[in-house]
C-alpha positions as CSV (number, residue, x, y, z in Angstrom):
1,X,-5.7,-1.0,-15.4
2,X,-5.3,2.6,-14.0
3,X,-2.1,4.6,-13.0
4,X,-2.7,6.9,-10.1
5,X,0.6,9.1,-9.5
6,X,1.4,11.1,-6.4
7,X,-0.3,13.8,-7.8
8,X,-3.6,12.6,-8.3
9,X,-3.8,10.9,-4.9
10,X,-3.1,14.4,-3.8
11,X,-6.3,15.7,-6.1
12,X,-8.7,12.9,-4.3
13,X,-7.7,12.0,-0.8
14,X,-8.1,14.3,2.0
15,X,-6.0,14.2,5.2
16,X,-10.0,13.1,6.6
17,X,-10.4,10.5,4.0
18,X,-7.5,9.0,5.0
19,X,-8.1,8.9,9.2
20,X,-11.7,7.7,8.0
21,X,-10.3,4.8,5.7
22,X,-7.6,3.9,7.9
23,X,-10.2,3.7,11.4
24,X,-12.2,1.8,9.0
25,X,-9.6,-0.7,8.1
26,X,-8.3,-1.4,11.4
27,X,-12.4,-1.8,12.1
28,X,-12.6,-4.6,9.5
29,X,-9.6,-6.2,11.3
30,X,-10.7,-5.9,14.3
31,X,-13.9,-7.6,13.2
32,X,-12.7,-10.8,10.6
33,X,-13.5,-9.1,8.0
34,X,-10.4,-7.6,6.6
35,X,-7.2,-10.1,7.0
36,X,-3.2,-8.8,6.9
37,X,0.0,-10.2,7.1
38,X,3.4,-9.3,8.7
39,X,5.9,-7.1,6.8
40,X,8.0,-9.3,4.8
41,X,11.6,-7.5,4.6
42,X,13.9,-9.1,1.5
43,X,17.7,-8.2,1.4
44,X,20.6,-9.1,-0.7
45,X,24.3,-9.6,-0.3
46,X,26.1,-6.6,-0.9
47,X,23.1,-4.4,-1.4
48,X,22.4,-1.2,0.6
49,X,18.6,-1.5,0.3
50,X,15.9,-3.7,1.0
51,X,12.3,-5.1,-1.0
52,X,9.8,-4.6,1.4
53,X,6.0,-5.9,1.5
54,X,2.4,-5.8,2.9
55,X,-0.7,-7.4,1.7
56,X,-4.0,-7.8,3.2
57,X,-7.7,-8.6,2.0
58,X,-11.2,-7.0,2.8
59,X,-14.3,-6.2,1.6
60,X,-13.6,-4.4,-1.0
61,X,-10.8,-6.6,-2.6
62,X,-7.1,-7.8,-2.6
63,X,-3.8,-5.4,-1.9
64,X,-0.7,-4.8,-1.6
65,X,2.2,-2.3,-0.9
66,X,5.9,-2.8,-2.0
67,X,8.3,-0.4,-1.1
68,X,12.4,-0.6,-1.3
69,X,14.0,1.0,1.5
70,X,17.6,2.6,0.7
71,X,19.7,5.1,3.1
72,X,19.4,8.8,2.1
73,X,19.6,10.5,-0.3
74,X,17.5,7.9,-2.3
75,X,15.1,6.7,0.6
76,X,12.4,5.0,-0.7
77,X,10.1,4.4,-3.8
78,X,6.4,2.9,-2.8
79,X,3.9,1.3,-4.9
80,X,0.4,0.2,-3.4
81,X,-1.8,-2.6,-6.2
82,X,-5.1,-3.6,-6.0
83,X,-6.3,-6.2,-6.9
84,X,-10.1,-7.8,-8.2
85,X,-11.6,-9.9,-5.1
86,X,-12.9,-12.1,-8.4
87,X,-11.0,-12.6,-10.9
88,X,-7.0,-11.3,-8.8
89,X,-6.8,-9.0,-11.8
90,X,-4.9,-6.1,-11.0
91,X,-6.8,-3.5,-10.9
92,X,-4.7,-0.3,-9.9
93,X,-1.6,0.9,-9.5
94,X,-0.9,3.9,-7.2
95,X,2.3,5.6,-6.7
96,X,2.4,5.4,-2.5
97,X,4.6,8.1,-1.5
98,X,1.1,10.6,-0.9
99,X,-0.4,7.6,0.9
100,X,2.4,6.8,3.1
101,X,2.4,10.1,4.0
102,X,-1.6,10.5,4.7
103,X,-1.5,7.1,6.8
């Protein structure tokens, strides 16, 4: 399984990488062949912060992003998996912060 920190996305996404992989994700939607599902938002009792989640399929396999969401100065920590369209082993782990803020 690979680790990709902040850092690294940083060293192999582009600001145009990302508009061309997100045009061609909503493409694959837009066409059946990508599938996603509504933010799921889970909260506790007595807890500040919240477990948020996105998945979706396409082509090129299975993901996910899980973020918490906590008020300042903690904000939040994102993780995005992907997983093997196969086999559903995971396949990668990236630290999201970089790609939230490319997407």
């Amino acid at each position: 399984m690979l680790f990709l920190d902040s850092d690294d996305v940083a060293e192999l996404v582009t600001f145009g990488d990302a508009i061309d992989l997100v045009e061609d994700a909503y493409r694959q939607l837009g066409t059946g062949r990508a599938t996603d599902v509504p933010r799921t938002n889970v909260t506790a009792p007595g807890l500040d912060g919240s477990l948020k989640s996105l998945s979706g399929t396409g082509p090129s396999g299975l993901g996910g992003n899980l973020y918490t969401g906590f008020p300042a100065p903690s904000g939040a920590s994102k993780l995005v998996t992907l997983f093997d369209e196969e086999t559903g082993e995971l396949r990668c782990a990236i630290e999201g912060d970089r790609l939230s803020w490319l997407r």
